[in-house]
TIPARO-515939 format. One record per residue (C-alpha): residue in one letter; chain; x, y, z. Coordinates in nm, 2 decimals, decimal comma. Example, Ala and Ser with C-alpha at 12.3 -4.5 7.8 and 13.67 -1.06 7.14 Angstrom:
% residues 2
aa | ch | x | y | z
A | A | 1,23 | -0,45 | 0,78
S | A | 1,37 | -0,11 | 0,71
This chain:
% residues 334
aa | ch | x | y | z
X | A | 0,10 | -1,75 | 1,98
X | A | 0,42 | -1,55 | 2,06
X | A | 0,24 | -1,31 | 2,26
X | A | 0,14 | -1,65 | 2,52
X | A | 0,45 | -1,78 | 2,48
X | A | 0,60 | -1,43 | 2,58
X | A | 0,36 | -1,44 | 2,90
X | A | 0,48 | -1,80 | 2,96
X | A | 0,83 | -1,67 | 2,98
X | A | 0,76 | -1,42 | 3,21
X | A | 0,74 | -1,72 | 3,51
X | A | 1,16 | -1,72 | 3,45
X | A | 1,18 | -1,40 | 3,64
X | A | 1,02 | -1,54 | 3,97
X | A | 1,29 | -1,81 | 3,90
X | A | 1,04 | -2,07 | 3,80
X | A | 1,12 | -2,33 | 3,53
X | A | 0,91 | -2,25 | 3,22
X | A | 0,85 | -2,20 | 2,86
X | A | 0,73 | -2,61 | 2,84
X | A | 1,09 | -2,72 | 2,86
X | A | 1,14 | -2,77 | 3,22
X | A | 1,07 | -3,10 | 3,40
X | A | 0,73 | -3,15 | 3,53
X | A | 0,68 | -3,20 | 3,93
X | A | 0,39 | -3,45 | 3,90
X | A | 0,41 | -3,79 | 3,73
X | A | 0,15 | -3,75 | 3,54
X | A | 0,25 | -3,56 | 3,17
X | A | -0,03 | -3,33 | 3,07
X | A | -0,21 | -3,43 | 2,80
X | A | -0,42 | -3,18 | 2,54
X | A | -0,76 | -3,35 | 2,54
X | A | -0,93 | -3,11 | 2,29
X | A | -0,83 | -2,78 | 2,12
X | A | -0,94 | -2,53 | 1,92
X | A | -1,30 | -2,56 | 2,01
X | A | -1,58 | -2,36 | 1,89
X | A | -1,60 | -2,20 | 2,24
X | A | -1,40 | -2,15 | 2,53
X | A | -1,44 | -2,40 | 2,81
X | A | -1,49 | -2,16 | 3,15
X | A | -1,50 | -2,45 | 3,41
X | A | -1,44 | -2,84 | 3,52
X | A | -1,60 | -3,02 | 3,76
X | A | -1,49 | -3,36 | 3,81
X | A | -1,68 | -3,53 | 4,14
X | A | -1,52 | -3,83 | 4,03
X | A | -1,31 | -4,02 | 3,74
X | A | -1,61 | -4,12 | 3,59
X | A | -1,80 | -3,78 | 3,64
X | A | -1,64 | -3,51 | 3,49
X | A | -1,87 | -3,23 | 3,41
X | A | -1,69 | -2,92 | 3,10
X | A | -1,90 | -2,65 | 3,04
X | A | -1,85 | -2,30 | 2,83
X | A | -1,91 | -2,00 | 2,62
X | A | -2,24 | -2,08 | 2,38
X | A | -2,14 | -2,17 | 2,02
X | A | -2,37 | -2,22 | 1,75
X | A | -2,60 | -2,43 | 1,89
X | A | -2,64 | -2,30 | 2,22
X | A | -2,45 | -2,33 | 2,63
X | A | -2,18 | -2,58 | 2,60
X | A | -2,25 | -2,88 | 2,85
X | A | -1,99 | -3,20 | 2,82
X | A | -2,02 | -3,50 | 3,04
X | A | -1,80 | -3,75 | 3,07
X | A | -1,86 | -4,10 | 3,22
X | A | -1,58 | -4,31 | 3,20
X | A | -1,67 | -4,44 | 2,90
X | A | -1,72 | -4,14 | 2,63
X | A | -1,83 | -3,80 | 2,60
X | A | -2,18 | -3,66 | 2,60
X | A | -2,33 | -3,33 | 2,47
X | A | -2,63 | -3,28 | 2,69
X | A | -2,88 | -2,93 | 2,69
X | A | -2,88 | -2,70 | 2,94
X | A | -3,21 | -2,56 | 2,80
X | A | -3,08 | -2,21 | 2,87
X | A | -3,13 | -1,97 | 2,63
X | A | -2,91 | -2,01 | 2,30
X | A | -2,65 | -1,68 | 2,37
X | A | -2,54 | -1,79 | 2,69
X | A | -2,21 | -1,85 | 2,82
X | A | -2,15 | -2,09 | 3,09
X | A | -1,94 | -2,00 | 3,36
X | A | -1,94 | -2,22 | 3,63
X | A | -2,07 | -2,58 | 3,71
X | A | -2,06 | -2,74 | 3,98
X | A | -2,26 | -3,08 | 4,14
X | A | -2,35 | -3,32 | 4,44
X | A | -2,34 | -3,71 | 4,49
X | A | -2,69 | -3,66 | 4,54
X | A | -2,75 | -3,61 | 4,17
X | A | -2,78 | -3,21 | 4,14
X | A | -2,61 | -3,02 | 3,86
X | A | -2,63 | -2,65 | 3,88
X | A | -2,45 | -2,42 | 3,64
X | A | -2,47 | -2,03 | 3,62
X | A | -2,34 | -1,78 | 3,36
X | A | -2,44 | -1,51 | 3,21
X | A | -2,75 | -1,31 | 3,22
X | A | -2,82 | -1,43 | 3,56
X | A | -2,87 | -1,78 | 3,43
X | A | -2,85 | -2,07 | 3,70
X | A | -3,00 | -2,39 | 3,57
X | A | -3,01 | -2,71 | 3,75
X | A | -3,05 | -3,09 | 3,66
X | A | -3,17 | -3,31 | 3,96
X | A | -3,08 | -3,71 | 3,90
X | A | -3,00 | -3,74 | 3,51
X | A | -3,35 | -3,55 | 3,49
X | A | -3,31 | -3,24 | 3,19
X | A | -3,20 | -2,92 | 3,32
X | A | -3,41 | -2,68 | 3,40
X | A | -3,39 | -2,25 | 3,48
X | A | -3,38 | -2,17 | 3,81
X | A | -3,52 | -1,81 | 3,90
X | A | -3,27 | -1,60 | 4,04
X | A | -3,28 | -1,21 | 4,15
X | A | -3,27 | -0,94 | 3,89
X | A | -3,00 | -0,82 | 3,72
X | A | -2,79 | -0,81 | 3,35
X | A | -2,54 | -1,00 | 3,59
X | A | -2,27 | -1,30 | 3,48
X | A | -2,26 | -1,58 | 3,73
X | A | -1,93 | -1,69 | 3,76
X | A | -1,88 | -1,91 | 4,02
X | A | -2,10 | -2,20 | 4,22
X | A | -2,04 | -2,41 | 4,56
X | A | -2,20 | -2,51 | 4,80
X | A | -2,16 | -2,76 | 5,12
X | A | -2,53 | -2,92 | 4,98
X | A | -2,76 | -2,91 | 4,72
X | A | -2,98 | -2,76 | 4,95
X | A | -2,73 | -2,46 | 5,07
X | A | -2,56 | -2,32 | 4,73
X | A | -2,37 | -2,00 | 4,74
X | A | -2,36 | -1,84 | 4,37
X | A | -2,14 | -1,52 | 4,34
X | A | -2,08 | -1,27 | 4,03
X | A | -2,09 | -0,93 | 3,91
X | A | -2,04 | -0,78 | 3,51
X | A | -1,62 | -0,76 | 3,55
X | A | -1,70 | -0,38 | 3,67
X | A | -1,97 | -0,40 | 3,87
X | A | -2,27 | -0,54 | 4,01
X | A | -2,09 | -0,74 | 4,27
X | A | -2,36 | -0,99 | 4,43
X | A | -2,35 | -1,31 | 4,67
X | A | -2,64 | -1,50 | 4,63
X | A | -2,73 | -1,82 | 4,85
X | A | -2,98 | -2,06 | 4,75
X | A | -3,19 | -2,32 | 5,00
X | A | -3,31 | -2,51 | 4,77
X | A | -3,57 | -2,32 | 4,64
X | A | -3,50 | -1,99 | 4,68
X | A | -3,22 | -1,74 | 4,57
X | A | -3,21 | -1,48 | 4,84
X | A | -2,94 | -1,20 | 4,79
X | A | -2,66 | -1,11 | 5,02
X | A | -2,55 | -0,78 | 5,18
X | A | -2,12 | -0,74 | 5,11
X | A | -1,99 | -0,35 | 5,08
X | A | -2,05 | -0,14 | 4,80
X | A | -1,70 | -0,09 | 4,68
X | A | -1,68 | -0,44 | 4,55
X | A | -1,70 | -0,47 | 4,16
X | A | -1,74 | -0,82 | 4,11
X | A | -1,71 | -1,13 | 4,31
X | A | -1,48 | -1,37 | 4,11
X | A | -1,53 | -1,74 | 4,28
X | A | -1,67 | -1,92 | 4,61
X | A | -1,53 | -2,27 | 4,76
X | A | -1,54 | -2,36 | 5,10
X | A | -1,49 | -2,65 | 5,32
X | A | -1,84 | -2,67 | 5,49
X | A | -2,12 | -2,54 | 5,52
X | A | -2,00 | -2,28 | 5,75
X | A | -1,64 | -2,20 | 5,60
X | A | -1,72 | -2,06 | 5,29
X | A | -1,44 | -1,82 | 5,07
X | A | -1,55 | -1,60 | 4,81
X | A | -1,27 | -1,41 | 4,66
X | A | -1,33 | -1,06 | 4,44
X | A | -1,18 | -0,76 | 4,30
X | A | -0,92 | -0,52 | 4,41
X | A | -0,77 | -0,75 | 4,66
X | A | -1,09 | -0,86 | 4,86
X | A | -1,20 | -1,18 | 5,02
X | A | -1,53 | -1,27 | 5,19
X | A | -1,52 | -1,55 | 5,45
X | A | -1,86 | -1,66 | 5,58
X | A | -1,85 | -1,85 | 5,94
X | A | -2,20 | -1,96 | 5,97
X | A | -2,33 | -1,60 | 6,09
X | A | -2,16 | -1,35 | 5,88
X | A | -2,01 | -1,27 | 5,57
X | A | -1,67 | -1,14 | 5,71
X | A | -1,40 | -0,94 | 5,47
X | A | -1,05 | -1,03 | 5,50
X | A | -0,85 | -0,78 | 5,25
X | A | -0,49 | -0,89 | 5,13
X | A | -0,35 | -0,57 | 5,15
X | A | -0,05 | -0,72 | 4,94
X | A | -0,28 | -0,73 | 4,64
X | A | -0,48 | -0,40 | 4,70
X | A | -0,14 | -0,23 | 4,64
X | A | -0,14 | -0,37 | 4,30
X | A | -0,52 | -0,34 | 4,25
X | A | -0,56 | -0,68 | 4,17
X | A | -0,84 | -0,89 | 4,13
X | A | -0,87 | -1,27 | 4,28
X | A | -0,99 | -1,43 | 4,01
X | A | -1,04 | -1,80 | 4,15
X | A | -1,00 | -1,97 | 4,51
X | A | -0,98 | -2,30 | 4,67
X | A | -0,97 | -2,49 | 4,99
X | A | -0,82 | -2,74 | 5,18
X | A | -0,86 | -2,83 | 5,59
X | A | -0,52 | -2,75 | 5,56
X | A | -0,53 | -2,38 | 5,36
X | A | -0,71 | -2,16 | 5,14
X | A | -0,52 | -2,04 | 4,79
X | A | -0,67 | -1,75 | 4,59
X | A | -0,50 | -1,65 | 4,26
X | A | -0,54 | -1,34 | 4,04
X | A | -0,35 | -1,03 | 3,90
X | A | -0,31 | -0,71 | 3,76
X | A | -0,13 | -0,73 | 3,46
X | A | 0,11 | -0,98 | 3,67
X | A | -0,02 | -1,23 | 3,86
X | A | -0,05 | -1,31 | 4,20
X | A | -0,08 | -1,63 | 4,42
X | A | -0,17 | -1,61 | 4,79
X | A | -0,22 | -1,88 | 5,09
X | A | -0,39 | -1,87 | 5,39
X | A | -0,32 | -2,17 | 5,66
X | A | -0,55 | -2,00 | 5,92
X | A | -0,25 | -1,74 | 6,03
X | A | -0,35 | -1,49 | 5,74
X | A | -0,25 | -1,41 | 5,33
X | A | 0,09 | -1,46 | 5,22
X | A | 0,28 | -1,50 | 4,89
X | A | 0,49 | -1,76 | 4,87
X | A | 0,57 | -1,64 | 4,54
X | A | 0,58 | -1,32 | 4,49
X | A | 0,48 | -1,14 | 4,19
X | A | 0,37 | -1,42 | 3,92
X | A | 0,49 | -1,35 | 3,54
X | A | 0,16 | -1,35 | 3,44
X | A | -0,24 | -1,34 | 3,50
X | A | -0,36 | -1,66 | 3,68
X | A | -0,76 | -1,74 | 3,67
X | A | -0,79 | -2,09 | 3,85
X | A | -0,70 | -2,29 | 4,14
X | A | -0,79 | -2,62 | 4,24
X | A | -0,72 | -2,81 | 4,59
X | A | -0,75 | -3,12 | 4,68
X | A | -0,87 | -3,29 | 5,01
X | A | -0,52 | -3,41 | 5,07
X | A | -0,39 | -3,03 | 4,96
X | A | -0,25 | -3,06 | 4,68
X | A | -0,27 | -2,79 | 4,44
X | A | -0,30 | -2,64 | 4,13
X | A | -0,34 | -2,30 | 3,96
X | A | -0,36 | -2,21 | 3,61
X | A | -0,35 | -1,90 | 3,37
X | A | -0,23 | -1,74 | 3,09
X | A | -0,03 | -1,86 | 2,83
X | A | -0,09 | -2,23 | 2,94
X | A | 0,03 | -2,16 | 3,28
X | A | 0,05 | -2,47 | 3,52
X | A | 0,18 | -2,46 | 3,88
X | A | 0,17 | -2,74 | 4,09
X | A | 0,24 | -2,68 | 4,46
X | A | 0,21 | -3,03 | 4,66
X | A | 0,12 | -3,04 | 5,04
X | A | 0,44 | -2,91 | 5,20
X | A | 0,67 | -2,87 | 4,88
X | A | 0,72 | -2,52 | 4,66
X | A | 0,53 | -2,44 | 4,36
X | A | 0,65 | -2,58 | 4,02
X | A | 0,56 | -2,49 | 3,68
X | A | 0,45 | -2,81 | 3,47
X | A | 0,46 | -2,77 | 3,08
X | A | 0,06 | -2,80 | 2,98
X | A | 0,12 | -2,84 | 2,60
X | A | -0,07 | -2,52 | 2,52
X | A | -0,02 | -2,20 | 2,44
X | A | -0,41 | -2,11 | 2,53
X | A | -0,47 | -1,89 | 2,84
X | A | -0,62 | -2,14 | 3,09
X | A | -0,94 | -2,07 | 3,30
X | A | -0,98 | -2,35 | 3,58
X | A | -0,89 | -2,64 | 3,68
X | A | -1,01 | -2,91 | 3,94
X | A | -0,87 | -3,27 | 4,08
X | A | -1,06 | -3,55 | 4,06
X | A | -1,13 | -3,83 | 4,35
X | A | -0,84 | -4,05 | 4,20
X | A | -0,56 | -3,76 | 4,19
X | A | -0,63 | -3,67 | 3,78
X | A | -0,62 | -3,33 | 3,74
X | A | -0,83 | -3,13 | 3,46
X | A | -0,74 | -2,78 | 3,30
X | A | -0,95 | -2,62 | 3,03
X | A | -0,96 | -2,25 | 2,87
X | A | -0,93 | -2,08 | 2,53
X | A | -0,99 | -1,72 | 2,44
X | A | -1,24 | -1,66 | 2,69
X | A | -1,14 | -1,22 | 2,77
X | A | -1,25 | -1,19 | 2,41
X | A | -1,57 | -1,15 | 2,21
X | A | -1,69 | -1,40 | 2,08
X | A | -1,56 | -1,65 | 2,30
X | A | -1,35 | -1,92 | 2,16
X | A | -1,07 | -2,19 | 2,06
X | A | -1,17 | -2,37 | 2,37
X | A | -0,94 | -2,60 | 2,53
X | A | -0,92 | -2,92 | 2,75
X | A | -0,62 | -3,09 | 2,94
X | A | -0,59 | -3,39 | 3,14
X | A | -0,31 | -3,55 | 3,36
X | A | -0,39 | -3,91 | 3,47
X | A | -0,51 | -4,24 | 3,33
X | A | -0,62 | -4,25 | 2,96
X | A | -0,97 | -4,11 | 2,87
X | A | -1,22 | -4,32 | 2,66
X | A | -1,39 | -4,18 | 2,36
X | A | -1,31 | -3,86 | 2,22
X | A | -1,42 | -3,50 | 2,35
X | A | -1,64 | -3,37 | 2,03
């Protein structure tokens, strides 16, 4: 714990309030849903406040898949095989579920129906991110960490393999805002921006300097955040005029971001990092409650916002973690 709690600290030096103790610029107080799970939880989605989809690193019975109605919490197979980790889910109003992770497992659930494996292109690849503008038009992106850097885009049916340069190691995360404004972000600095013809790369030069990776990226009509590091962490925005830093060199690693329609934002990392940044306002840190290093978040159709993580850069994957800012949650998270 004092080695987070170190990291934590490090935020005073880019004259942040943090360390827990500083007041929090939302109205909503975080609150720790679940910790110290078997596994680390890798990724959120939460389509709505009754919709939340958590998913993880594989414990002893398999993937972990948590779905949350409004009303409870619900264990549900992802009929992947049992040494999987989950990476990435992510999901339609039209029903689909897909979520990727390692192996080059993507599985989807159509309706409520079970999940199923999709087939995907070959490869000891992880899958660690999923978006797309339709169920029908899915971008899936991922790598092994040092290599193996893949875009693959999905119709439906079919996973068909994307052509991106060489030198990329891994491609972190996609979002986008539609179907033809799609943001990947990857390693050493590097973003892929697809227009509807072309995957284009936009370096951040800033980053390349420090040979850091974007780890997780997100998108508003109003900007597009990536965040990352290299021992410290970085933060960048794009409002269409190019990549700056409106904060400099971060204290420590961040490994998620989430943006809302109405742009507001938040980006999470180690230590139990939490920075808000509203539409329009500077970044604040907001104490999360944890000392866990924090892996995504995402923002929900009401304004609640979701966090989860645990020790996910180790082997085997655990003390997972889930927080929550927003109206009280029914049930319990198992």
């Amino acid at each position: 714990m004092g080695r987070f709690f170190a990291l934590s600290c490090a935020l005073a030096a880019t004259a942040l309030a943090a360390c827990g103790g500083g007041s929090s610029s939302s109205e909503k107080p975080w609150v720790v849903v679940a910790h110290d799970q078997p596994s680390a939880l890798l990724s959120v989605r939460a389509a709505g406040a009754n919709d939340v989809w958590v998913v993880g690193a594989h414990d002893s019975t398999g993937p972990v898949l948590e779905h949350y109605d409004g009303t409870g919490w619900t264990r549900v197979a992802s009929n992947l095989a049992a040494n999987i980790d989950v990476w990435w889910v992510t999901s339609w109003p039209d029903g689909h579920v897909l979520v990727g992770g390692s192996q080059g497992a993507i599985a989807q659930s159509v309706g409520g129906a079970a999940f199923t494996q999709l087939t995907t292109p070959p490869g000891n690849v992880t899958v660690f991110g999923l978006w797309g503008a339709a169920s029908n038009d899915v971008w899936a992106v991922g790598g092994t960490g040092a290599g193996g850097a893949f875009v693959w885009r999905f119709d439906g049916t079919t996973w068909t393999a994307q052509t991106i340069d060489a030198d990329i190691a891994t491609c972190w995360k996609v979002n986008g805002r539609a179907a033809s404004d799609v943001w990947i972000s990857c390693t050493n600095g590097t973003t892929l921006h697809w227009d509807g013809t072309a995957l284009q790369r936009m370096d951040i030069p800033d980053a390349q300097n420090q040979q850091a990776s974007l780890f997780s990226i997100g998108a508003s009509d109003k900007r597009v955040i990536t965040v990352g590091g290299a021992g410290t962490g970085v933060l960048y925005e794009n409002d269409g005029s190019g990549w700056t830093s409106p904060l400099g060199s971060v204290g420590v690693l961040l490994s998620g971001v989430a943006v809302s329609a109405d742009d507001d934002a938040y980006a999470v990392g180690a230590g139990g990092t939490i920075l808000h940044g509203a539409s329009g306002a500077a970044w604040q840190t907001e104490p999360s409650g944890t000392f866990e290093d924090l892996h995504a978040a995402a923002i929900d159709d009401t304004g609640d916002v979701w966090a989860v993580g645990g020790r996910f850069n180790q082997t085997p994957r655990v003390a997972g973690v889930l927080l929550h800012a927003g109206a009280a949650l029914k049930g319990s998270f198992p």
